[in-house]
C-alpha positions as CSV (number, residue, x, y, z in Angstrom):
1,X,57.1,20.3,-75.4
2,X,58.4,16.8,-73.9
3,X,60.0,19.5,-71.1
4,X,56.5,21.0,-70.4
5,X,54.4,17.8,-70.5
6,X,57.1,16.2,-67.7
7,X,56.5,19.6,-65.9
8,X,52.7,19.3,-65.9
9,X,52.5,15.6,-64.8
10,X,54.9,15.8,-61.8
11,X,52.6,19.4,-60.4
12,X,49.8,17.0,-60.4
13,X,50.9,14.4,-58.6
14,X,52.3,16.7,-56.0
15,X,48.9,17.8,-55.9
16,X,47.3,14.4,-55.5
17,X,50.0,14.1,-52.8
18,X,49.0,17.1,-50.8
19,X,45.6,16.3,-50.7
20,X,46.2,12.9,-49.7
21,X,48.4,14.0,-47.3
22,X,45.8,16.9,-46.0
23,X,43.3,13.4,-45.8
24,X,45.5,11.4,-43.5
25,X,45.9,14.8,-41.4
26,X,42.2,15.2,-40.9
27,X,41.7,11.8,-39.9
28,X,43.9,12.0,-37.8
29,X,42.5,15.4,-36.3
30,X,39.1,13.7,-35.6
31,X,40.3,10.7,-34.0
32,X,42.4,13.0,-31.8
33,X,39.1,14.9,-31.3
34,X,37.0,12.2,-29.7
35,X,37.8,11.7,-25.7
36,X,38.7,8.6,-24.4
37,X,37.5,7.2,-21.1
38,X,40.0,7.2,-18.3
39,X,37.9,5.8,-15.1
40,X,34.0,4.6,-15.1
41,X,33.3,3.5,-11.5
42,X,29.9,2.5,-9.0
43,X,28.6,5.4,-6.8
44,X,28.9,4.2,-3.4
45,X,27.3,6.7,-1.1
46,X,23.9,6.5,0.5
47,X,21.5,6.3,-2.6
48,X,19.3,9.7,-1.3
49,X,22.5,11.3,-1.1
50,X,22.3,10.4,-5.3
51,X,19.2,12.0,-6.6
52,X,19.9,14.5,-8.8
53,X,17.6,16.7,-11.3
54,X,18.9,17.8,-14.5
55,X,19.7,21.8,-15.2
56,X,18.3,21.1,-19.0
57,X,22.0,22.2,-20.2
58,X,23.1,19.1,-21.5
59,X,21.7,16.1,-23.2
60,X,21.4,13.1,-21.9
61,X,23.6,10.5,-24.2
62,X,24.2,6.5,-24.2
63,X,28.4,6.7,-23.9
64,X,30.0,10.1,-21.9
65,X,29.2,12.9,-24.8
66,X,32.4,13.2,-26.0
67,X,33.3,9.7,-26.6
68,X,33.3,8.0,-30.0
69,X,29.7,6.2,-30.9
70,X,28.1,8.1,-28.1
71,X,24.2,8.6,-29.2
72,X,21.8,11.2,-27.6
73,X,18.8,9.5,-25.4
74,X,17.3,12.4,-24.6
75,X,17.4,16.4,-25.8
76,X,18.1,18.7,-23.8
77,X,14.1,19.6,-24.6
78,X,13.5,16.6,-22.6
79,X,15.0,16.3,-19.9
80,X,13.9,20.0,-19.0
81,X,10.2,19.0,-19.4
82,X,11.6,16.1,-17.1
83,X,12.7,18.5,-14.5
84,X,10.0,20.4,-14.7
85,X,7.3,17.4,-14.1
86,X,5.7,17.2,-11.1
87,X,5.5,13.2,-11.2
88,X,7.7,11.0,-8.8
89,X,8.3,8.9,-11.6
90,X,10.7,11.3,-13.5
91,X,12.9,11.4,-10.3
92,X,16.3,11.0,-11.0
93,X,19.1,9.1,-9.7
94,X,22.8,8.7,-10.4
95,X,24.3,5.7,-10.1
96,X,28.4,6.2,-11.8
97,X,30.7,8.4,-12.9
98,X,33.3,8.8,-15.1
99,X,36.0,11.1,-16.1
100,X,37.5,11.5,-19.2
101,X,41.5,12.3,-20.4
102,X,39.8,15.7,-21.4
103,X,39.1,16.2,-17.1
104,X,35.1,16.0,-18.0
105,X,32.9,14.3,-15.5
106,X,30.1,12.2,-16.5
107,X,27.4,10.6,-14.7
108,X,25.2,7.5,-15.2
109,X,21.6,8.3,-14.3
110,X,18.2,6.5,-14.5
111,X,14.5,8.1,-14.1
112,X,13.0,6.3,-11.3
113,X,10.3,4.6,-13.9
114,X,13.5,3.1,-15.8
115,X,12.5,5.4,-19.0
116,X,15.2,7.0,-19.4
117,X,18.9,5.9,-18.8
118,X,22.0,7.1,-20.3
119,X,25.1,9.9,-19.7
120,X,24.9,13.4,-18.7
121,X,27.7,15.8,-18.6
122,X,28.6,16.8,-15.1
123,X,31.3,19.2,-15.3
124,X,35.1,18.9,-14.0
125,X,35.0,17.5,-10.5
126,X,33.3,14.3,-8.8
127,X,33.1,16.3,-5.5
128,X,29.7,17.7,-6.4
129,X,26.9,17.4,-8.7
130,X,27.1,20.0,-11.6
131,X,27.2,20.9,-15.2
132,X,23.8,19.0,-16.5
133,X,23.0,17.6,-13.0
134,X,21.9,19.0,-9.4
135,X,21.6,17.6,-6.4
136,X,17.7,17.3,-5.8
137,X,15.2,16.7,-2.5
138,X,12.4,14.7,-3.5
139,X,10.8,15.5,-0.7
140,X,10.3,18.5,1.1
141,X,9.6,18.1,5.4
142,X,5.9,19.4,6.5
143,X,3.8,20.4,9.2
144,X,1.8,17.7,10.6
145,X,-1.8,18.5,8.9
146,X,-4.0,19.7,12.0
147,X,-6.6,17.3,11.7
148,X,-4.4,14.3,12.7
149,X,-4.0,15.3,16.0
150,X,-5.7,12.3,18.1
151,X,-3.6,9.7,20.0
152,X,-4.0,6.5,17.6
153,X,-5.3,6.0,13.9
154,X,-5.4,2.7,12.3
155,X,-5.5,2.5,8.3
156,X,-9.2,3.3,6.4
157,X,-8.8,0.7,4.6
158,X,-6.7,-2.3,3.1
159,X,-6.3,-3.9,-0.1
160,X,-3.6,-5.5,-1.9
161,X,-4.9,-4.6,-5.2
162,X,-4.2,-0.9,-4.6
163,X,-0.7,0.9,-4.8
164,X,-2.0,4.6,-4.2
165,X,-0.6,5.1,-1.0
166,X,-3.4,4.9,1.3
167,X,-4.4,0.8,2.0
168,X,-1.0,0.2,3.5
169,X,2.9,1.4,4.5
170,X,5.8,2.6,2.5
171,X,9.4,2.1,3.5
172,X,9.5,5.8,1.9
173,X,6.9,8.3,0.6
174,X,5.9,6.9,-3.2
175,X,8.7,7.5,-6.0
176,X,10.9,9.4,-3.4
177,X,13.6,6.8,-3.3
178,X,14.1,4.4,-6.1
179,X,13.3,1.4,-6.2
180,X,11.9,2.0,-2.3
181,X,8.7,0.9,-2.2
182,X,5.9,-0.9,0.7
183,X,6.5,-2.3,3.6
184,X,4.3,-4.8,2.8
185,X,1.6,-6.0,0.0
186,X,-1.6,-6.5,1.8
187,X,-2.0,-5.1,5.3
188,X,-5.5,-7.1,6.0
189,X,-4.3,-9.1,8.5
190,X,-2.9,-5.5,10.6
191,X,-5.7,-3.5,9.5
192,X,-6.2,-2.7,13.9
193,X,-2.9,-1.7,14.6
194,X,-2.7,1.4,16.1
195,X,-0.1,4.1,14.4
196,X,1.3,7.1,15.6
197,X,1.8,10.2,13.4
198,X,5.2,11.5,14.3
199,X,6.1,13.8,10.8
200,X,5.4,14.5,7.6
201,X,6.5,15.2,4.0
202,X,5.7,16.5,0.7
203,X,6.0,15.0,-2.6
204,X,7.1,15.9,-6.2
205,X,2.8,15.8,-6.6
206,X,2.3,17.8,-4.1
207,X,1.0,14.8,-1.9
208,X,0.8,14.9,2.1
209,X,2.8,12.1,3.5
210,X,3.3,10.8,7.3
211,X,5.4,8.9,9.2
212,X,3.9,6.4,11.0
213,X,4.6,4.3,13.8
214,X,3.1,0.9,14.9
215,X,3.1,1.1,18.4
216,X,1.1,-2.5,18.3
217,X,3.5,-5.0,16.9
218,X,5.7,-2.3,14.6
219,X,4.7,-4.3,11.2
220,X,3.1,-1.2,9.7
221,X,5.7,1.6,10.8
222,X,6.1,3.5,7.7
223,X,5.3,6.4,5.5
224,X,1.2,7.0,4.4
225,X,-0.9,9.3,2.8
226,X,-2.1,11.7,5.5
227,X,-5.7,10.8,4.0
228,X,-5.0,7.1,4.6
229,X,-5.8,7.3,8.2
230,X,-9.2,7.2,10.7
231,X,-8.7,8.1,14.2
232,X,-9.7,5.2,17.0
233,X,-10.6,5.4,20.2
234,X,-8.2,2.1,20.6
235,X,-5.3,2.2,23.0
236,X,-2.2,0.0,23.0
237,X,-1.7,-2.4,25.9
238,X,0.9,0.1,27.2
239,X,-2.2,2.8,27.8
240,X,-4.8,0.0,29.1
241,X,-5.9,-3.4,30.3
242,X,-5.7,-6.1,28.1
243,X,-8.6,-8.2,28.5
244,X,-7.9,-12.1,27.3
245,X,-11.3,-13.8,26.7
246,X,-10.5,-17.1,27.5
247,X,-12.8,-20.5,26.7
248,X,-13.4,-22.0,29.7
249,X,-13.5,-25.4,28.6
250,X,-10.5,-25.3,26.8
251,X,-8.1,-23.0,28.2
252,X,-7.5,-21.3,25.2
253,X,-7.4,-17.2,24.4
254,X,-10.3,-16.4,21.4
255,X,-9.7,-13.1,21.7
256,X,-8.2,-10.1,23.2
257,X,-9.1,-6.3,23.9
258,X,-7.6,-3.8,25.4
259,X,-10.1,-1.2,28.0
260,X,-8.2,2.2,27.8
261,X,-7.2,2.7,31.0
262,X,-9.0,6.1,33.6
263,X,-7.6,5.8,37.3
264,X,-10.6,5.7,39.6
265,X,-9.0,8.3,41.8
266,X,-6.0,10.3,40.3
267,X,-4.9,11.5,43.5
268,X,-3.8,8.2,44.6
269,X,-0.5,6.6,44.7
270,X,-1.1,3.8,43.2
271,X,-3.3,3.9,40.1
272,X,-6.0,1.5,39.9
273,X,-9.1,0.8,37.4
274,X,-12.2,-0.8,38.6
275,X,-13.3,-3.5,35.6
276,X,-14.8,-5.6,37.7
277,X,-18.1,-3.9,38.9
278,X,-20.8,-4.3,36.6
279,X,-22.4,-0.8,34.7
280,X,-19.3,1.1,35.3
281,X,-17.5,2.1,31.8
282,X,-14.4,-0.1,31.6
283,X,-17.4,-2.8,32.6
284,X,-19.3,-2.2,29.8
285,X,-16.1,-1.9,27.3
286,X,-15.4,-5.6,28.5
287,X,-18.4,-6.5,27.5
288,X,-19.3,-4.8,24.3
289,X,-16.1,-6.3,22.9
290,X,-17.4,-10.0,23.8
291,X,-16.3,-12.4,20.6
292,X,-18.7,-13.3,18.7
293,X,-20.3,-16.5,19.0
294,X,-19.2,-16.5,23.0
295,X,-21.6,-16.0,25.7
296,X,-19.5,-14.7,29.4
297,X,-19.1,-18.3,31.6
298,X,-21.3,-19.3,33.8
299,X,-20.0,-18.7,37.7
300,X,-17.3,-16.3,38.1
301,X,-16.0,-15.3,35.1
302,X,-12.8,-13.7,36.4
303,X,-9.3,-15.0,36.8
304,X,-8.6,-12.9,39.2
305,X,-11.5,-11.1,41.2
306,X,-9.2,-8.8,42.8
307,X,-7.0,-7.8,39.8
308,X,-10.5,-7.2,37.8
309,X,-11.4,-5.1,40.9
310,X,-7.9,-2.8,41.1
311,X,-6.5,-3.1,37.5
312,X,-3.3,-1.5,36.9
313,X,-1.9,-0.1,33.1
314,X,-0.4,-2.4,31.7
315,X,-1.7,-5.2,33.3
316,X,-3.4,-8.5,31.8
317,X,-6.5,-10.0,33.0
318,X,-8.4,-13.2,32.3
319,X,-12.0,-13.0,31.6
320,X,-13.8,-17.0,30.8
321,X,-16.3,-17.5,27.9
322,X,-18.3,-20.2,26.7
323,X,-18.7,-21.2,23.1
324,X,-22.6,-20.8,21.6
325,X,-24.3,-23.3,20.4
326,X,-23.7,-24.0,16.4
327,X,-26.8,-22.8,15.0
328,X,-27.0,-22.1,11.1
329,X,-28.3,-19.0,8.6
330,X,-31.7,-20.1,7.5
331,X,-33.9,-18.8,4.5
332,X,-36.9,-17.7,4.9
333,X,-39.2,-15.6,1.8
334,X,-38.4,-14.7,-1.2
335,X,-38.8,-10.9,-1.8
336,X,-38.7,-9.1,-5.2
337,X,-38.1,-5.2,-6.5
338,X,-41.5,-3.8,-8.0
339,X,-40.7,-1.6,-11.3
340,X,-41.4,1.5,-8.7
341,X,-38.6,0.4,-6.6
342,X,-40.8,-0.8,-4.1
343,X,-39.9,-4.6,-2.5
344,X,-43.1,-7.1,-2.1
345,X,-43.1,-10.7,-1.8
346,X,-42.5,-12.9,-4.3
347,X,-44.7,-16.1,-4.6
348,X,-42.9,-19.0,-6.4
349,X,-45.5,-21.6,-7.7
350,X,-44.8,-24.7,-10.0
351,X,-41.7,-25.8,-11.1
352,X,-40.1,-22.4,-9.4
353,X,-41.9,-23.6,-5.9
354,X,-40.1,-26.9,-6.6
355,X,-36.9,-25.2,-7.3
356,X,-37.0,-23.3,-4.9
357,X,-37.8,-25.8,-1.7
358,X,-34.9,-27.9,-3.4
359,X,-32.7,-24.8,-3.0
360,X,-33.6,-24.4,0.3
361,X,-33.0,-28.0,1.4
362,X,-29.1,-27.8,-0.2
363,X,-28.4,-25.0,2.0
364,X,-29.6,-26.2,5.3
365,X,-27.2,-29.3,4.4
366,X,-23.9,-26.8,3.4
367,X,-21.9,-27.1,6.6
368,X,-20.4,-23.5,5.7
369,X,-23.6,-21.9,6.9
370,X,-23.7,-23.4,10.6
371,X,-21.3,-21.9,13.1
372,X,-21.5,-20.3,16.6
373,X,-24.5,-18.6,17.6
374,X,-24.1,-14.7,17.1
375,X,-20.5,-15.3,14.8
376,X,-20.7,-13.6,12.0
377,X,-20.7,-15.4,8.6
378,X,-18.0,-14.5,5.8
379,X,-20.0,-12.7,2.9
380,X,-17.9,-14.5,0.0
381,X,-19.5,-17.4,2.1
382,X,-22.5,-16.6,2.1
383,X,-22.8,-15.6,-1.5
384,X,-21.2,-19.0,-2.5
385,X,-23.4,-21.3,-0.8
386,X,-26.6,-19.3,-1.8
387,X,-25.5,-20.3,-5.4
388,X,-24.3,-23.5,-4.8
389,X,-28.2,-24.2,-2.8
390,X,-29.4,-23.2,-6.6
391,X,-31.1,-19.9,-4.9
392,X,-28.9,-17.7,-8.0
393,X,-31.6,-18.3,-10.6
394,X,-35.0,-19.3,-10.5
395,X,-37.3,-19.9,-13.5
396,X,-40.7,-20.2,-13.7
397,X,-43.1,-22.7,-15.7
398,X,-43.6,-19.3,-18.2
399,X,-39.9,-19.2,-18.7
400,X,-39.1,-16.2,-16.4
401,X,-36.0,-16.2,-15.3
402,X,-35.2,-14.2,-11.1
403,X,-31.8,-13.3,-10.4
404,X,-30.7,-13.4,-7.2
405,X,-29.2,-10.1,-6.2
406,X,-26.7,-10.3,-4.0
407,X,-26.1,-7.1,-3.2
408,X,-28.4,-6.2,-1.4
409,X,-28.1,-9.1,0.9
410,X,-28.0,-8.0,4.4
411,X,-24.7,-6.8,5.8
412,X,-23.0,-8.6,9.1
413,X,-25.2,-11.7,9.2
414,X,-25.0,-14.0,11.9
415,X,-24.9,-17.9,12.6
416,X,-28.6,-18.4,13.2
417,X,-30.4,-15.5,11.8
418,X,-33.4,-15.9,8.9
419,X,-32.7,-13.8,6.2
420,X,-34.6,-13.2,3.0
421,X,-33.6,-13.2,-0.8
422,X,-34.0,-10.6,-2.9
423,X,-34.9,-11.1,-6.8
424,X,-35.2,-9.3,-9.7
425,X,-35.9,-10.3,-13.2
């Protein structure tokens, strides 16, 4: 019995052994299972040589997939929707790679938005994109759309607020580059320059993009929304005669415009453009394009008779102005919208009379309402010293209050003009 029991303890323990043993060996398995990283370098090339899209194969993960801690960012769920979207945003771009001891290739790649970043397997070589990644055009090249087919366009419109693609230049369409965006913020101060449409592309959204280029001073060349431009009739000095408007008393250029330039005679050797003689078309350009606020000199105007008289393209020309009087924007009634939309005159009487004369009297003394005769005043001028005068409100002795509406206050007014105010209550 003492021979059986000796027997029975020492087949246990040699089973307790194996199992240990079998433990230790699948530990060890699973170590040995997990890659190891052998190089993790930078991408180097040209970064539109690096957009990729993924094939919706593999996952995306937070380490290489096959290395130890390695986490899943997004499913394989997602990143198909992702290459399936038709927003710039979900563009993708890779940015390293790394091979493992396994001969796997990962790559390092971040949607253009930033919101999603991680690992995605990429198959066995770095000499092309593969596996979970392709190489991917965000943009596709276009036909110029037909209806930009004149000379010169300038932008429709400016604003800094506005990142749509359509108040100023991108260094590349929208979203198709990353981290590529406008050439500038606010494009006020260039909303004349002329552009010339030279090519265009499509976007991931299916958007109409042009290249652009600033023949004026080049600050706007760039990529637009084909609906971002307006044609003009404008012509870059190249193609014209650049009037300077000069003050006369001071020497000093106020303005410039340039008269597109039409040879007198085309048969001619020498192409010339008569500016000079009164009622002909290049005449009345020159003058049509006065600054406001000037009034032509008295005497001869002209620089140069003769080169007014035989312009060339290309050419410069002097033309002398004389500064206006300052005259200032006056007040005259007071109007008011009837229920029916109708506008009669509103007769102030009482304390509102008193207000109202008092309002008057501050704004003939605001020195931002007196300028040049003819310039025009600054809306957001206008609108502040109206308020400042005391015309925003008026109240009257039975406690009804008129508000001053603004908008409908007439567009483009001039140094000098009478306006009337418009109230409603």
């Amino acid at each position: 019995m003492q021979s059986s029991l000796k027997k029975s303890l020492y087949l246990g323990l040699a089973a307790l052994s194996f199992v240990a043993a079998a433990g230790v060996a699948t530990s060890s398995a699973d170590a040995a299972s997990k890659a190891t990283i052998k190089s993790n370098t930078a991408l180097t090339t040209a970064g539109s040589t690096r957009n990729v899209t993924f094939t919706g194969t593999n996952a995306l993960y937070s380490k290489p997939g096959t290395v130890k801690g390695s986490k899943v960012v997004a499913t394989t769920t997602t990143v198909k929707r992702l290459a399936a979207s038709k927003n710039g945003q979900d563009n993708v771009r890779a940015y390293r790679v790394a091979t493992t001891n396994r001969g796997s290739v990962y790559y390092k790649v971040v949607t253009f938005d930033g919101s999603y970043r991680g690992w995605v397997y990429g198959g066995k070589s770095t000499d092309k994109f593969a596996g979970g990644v392709a190489s991917f055009a965000t943009t596709t090249e276009a036909k110029v759309p037909s209806t930009l087919n004149a000379p010169y366009y300038t932008l429709a419109k400016t604003d800094a607020s506005v990142n749509d693609g359509t108040t100023t230049t991108y260094k590349a369409p929208a979203w198709s580059q990353y981290k590529v965006g406008r050439t500038m913020k606010d494009a006020s101060a260039y909303k004349t320059n002329l552009l010339q449409v030279s090519k265009a592309a499509t976007t991931r959204e299916g958007d109409t993009w042009v290249y652009v280029t600033d023949v004026t001073n080049g600050k706007l060349t760039g990529w637009v929304k084909a609906s971002a431009l307006k044609a003009t009739t404008d012509v870059p000095a190249s193609e014209g005669v650049t009037i300077n408007y000069t003050d006369k008393a001071t020497g000093k250029v106020v303005s410039s415009h340039v008269v597109p330039f039409k040879a007198d005679d085309s048969t001619l050797a020498k192409l010339t453009m008569d500016i000079y003689t009164d009622k002909k078309a290049a005449n009345n350009e020159l003058h049509n394009n006065m600054p406001a606020g000037y009034s032509v000199a008295d005497g001869n105007a002209w620089g140069s008779v003769a080169d007014a008289k035989a312009a060339t393209k290309g050419s410069t020309l002097v033309f002398y102005v004389t500064a206006n009087a300052k005259k200032s924007v006056t007040i005259s009634d007071s109007l008011e919208i009837a229920s029916d939309g109708t506008t009669k005159t509103l007769v102030f009487s009482g304390k509102a009379f008193t207000q109202w004369n008092d309002a008057k009297a501050a704004f003939a003394k605001d020195p931002t309402v007196t300028d040049l005769d003819g310039k025009i005043i600054d809306s957001s001028v206008l609108k502040t010293a109206l308020k400042n005068a005391g015309f925003d409100t008026i109240t009257a002795d039975d406690g009804t209050v008129y508000t001053l509406n603004t908008s409908v206050l007439p567009s483009n007014v001039a140094f000098g003009k009478n306006i009337n105010l418009i109230y409603s209550k």
